[in-house]
Structure formats: C-alpha cells, structure tokens
C-alpha positions as CSV (number, residue, x, y, z in Angstrom):
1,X,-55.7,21.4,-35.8
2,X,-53.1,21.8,-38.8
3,X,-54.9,20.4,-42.2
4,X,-52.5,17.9,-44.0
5,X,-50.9,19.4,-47.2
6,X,-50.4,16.6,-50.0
7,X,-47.7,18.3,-52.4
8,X,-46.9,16.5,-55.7
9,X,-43.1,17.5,-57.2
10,X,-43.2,16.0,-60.9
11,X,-39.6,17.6,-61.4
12,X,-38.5,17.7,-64.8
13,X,-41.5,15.2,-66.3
14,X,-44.4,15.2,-68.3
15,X,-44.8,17.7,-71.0
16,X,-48.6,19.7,-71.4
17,X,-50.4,16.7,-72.5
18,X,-48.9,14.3,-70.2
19,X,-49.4,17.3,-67.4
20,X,-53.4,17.7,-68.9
21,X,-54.2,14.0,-68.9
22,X,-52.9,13.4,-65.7
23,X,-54.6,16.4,-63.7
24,X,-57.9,15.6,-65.6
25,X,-57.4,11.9,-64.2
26,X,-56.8,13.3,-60.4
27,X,-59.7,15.7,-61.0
28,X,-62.1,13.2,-60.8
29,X,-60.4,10.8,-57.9
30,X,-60.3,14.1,-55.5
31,X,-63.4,15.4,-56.1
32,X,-64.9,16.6,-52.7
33,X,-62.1,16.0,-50.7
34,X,-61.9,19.5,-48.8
35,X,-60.2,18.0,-45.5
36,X,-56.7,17.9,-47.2
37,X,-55.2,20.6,-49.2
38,X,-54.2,19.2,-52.5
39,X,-50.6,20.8,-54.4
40,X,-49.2,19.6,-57.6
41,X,-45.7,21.2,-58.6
42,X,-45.3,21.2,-62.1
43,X,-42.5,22.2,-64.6
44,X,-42.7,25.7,-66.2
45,X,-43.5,24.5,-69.8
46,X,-46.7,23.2,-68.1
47,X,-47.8,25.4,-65.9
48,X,-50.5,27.5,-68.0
49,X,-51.9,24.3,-68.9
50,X,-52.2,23.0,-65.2
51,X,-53.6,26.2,-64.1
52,X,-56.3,25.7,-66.6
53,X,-57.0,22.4,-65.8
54,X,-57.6,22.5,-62.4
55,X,-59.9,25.8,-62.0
56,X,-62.7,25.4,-59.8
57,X,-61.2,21.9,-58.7
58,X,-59.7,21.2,-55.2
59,X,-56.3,21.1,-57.1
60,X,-54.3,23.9,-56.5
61,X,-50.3,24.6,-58.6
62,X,-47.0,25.3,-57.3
63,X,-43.8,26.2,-59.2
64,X,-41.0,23.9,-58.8
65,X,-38.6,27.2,-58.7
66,X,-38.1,30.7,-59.2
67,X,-35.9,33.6,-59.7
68,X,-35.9,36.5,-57.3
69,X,-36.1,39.3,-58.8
70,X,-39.5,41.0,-60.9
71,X,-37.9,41.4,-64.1
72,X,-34.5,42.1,-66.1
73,X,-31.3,40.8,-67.9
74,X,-31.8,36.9,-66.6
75,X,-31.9,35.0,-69.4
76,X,-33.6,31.8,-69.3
77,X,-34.8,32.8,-65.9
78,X,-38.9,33.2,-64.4
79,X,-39.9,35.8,-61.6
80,X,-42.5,35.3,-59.1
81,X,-44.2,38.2,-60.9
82,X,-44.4,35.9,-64.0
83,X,-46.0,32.7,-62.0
84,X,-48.5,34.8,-59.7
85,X,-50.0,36.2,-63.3
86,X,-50.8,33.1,-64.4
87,X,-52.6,31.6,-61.2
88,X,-49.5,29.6,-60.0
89,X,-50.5,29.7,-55.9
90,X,-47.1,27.8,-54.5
91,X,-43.4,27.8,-55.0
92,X,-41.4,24.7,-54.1
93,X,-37.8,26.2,-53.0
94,X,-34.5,24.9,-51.8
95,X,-35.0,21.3,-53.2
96,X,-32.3,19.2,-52.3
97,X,-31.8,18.4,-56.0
98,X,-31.6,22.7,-56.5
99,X,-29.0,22.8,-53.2
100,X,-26.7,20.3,-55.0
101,X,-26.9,20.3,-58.5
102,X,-27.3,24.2,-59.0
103,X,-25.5,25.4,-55.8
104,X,-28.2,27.4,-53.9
105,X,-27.4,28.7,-51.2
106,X,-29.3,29.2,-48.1
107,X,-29.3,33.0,-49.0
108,X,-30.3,32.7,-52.3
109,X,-33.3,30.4,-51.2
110,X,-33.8,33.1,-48.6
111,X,-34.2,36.0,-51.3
112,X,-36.6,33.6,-53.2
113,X,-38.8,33.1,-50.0
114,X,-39.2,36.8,-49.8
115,X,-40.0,37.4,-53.5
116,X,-42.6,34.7,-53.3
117,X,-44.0,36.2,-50.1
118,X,-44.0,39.9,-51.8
119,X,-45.9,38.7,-54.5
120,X,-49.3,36.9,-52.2
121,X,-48.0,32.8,-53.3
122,X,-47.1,30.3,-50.6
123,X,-43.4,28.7,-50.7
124,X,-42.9,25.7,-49.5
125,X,-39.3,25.4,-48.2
126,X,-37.2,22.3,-48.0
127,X,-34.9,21.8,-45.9
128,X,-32.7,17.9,-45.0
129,X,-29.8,16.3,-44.2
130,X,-27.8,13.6,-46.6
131,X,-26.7,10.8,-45.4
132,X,-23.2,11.5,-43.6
133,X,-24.9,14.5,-41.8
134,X,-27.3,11.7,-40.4
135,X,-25.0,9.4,-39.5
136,X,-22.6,12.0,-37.9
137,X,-25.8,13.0,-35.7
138,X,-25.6,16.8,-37.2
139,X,-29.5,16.1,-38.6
140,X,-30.6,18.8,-36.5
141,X,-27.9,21.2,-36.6
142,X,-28.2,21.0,-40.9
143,X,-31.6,21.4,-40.8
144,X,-31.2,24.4,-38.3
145,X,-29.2,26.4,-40.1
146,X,-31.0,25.7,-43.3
147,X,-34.7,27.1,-41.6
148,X,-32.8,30.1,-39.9
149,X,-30.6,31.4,-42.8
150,X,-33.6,30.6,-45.5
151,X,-36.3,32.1,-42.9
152,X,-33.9,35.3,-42.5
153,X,-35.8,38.6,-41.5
154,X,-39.3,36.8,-42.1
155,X,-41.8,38.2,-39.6
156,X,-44.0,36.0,-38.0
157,X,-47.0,37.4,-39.4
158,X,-45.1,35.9,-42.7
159,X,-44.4,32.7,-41.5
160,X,-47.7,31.7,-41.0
161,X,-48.1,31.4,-44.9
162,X,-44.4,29.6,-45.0
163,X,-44.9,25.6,-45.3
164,X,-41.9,24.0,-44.6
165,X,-41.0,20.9,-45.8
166,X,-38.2,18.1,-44.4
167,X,-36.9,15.7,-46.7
168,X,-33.6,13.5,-45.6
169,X,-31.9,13.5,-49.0
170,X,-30.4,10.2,-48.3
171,X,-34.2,8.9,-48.7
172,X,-35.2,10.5,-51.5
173,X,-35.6,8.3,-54.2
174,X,-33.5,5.4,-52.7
175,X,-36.5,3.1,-51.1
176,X,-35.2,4.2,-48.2
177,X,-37.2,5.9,-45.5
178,X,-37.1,7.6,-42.2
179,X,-39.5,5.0,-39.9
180,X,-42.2,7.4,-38.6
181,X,-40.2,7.9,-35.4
182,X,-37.0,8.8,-36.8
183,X,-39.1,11.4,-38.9
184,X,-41.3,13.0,-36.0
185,X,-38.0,13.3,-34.0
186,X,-36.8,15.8,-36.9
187,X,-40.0,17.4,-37.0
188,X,-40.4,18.0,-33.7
189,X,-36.8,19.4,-33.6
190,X,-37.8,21.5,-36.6
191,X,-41.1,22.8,-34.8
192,X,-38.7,23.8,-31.7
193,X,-36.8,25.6,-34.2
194,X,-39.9,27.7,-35.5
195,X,-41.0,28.3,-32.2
196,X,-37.7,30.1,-31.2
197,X,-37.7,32.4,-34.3
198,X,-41.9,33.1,-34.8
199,X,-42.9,32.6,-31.2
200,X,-46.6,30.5,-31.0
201,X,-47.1,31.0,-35.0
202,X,-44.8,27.4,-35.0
203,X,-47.9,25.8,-34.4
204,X,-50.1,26.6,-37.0
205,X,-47.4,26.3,-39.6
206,X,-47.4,23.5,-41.9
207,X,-44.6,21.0,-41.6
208,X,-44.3,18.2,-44.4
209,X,-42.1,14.9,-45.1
210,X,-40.4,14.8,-48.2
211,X,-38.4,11.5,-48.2
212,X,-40.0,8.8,-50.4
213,X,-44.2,9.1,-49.3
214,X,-45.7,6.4,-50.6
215,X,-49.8,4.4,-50.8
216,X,-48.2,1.9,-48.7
217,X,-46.2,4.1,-45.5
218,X,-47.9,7.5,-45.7
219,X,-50.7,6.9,-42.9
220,X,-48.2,5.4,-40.4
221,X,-45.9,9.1,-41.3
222,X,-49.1,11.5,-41.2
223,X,-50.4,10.0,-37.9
224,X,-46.8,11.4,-36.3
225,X,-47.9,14.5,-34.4
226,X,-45.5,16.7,-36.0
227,X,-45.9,15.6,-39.7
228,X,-48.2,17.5,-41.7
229,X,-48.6,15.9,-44.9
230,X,-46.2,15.6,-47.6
231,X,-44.2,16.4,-50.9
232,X,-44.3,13.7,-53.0
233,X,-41.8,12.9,-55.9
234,X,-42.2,9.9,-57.8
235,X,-46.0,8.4,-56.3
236,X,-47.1,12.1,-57.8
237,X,-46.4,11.4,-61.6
238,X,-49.8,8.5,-61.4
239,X,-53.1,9.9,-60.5
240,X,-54.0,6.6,-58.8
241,X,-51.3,6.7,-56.8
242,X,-51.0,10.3,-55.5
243,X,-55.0,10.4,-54.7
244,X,-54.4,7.1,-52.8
245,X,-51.8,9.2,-50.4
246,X,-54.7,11.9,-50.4
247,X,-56.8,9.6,-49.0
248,X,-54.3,7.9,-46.6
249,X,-54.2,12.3,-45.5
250,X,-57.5,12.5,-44.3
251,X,-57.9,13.0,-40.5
C-alpha cells in the first residue's frame, strides 16, 4: 500500500511573511494527519523561514529547483549542498514551466536527480505531455523518454526514494483536467515504464498528478489505482484549500 504524497508548488509567490503566515495556518488544519505525507515547495527566498516553521509538524519542504553541482563560479545559482544544510527534504525537478521557459533538458534534469540523490533529499520528477503531443497520441512516448533520459544510470535501490510526478502541461493552469481515466491510463503506462527500468521497486514508488488538483476533483483522481497523490499549483497558495485536498488524500 503506497501512502498518498500531497505536494504544494507555490512557484514564484509569497515572500517570508506571506510563506510564515500561511504554513502557521496549515499547521493547525493538518495536525495529526500521519496517513498522507504532506510537501510544500517553496521559493528560495523562503525556504529558511518554511523550514523553521514547520519543525516538529507533519509538514515537510521541498525546493522548487536546483543546480547540480556542490559549489563554484554559478552566479545566482543554489546547490543541493546549500538546501540539504538548511533542512530542505525535497526537490521539485523538470517542471514543465523549467522545460519550457529555461530550456532543461532531460539531461540536465537527469544531473539534478543525481545531485539531489547524492546529497540524502527526495526529487520529485515531473514529467508530461502538451497539448499537441496529446492530441497526436505520443502522450506515452513523451512521457517515456522524459522518465528514461531523466532516470539515466539510477539504480533501483535509488529509485525507491524518486517520486515521480505526471502533469499534462496542457492542464495546468487552464481549468482543464485529465478525467480520472484519461489520468490512470498515463499512470499506468508510466508504472510499466518503471517496472522495465527498476524491476518490482515500480511498485512502491510514488506516482503523483500534477494537472490542475483541486477540493472539488482530487478524491475521484486519488481513488485511480495508479495515482498517488499530487503536486498542487494554485489550491497550495490557501491553507484552507490545500488541507481540504489532504483530507480528500486520506485512504
């Protein structure tokens, strides 16, 4: 049995106080919940603050990105060795939004993956299709590629702490969604995929939907077989509204 993993991206939003206030809120409307692992991802500037906010809670914090390498001449850039010292337990890599506007490739994501990994933090890789790849019917060869070339000499004693996650850019932040069936289709391919390259670790590993969760659809998508929770974009940003997709997580 797989434990749903409710993953909040705030992207570039709130600043330390917003980030504070809004934690402190969640805090309190999570309390006890141990059946669902709870991720928020929060941008740099805030991520000391987050940390510090959610000790001893349920809450744990991801980065929203990274740069590969420990240290050196990369201005403007963090390491993984950076984020582990200051209690940052995920990284959220290959974003959609990251694959587009900042050209990542899936080799680049695939050196990020490993850093994170070297340095005892969980990534959370996305992978998805836009819009013509879905409506050419390549959905599964995209994703494939993406989870082979980004997954690239990962053992599968290291893919158990990999959590993958699927988000169909053509749904993300459109109001438009997968229907539960079109989205356990993907993530069963997706699972098949796993199997091939990590053998029966494919099972435990953590599979999430990315593409617009919501209070109002995320039971009907986490009772799928195949879907494991989710990263949430926008319903992450209100505390009301991300503990009520918590809830909806519960098995």
């Amino acid at each position: 049995m797989r434990t749903n993993v409710i993953a909040g991206n705030w992207k570039m939003n709130k600043t330390n106080a917003e980030a504070v206030e809004m934690l402190t809120e969640l805090k309190g409307l999570v309390k006890g919940i141990e059946d669902v692992k709870i991720i928020i991802g929060a941008p740099f500037t805030a991520l000391s603050d987050a940390v510090r906010t959610v000790e001893g809670s349920n809450i744990a914090i991801a980065a929203e990105n990274v740069y590969p390498k420990a240290s050196g001449a990369y201005t403007g850039e963090v390491s993984p060795t950076m984020l582990k010292a200051i209690g940052v337990k995920y990284v959220i890599l290959g974003h959609s939004e990251r694959r587009e506007y900042f050209h990542e490739s899936n080799e680049f994501i695939n050196e990020k993956v490993k850093a994170v990994l070297e340095n005892e933090m969980t990534p959370i890789l996305c992978i998805g299709e836009k819009l013509e790849d879905r409506e050419n019917g390549k959905t599964a060869i995209v994703t494939e590629t993406q989870i082979r070339e980004g997954l690239a000499g990962i053992t599968p004693e290291q893919a158990k702490n990999i959590i993958v996650a699927y988000e169909p850019v053509w749904a993300i932040g459109t109001g438009k969604t997968a229907t539960p069936e079109m989205a356990q289709e993907t993530h069963k391919q997706i699972r098949e995929v796993l199997k091939d390259m990590f053998g029966t670790v494919a099972e435990e590993m953590i599979i999430q939907y990315g593409g617009s969760m919501k209070p109002g659809n995320a039971k009907e998508l986490l009772a799928q077989p195949d879907i494991d929770g989710g990263l949430i974009g926008g319903a992450s940003l209100e505390a009301d509204s991300f503990a009520q997709i918590i809830s909806a997580a519960r098995k």
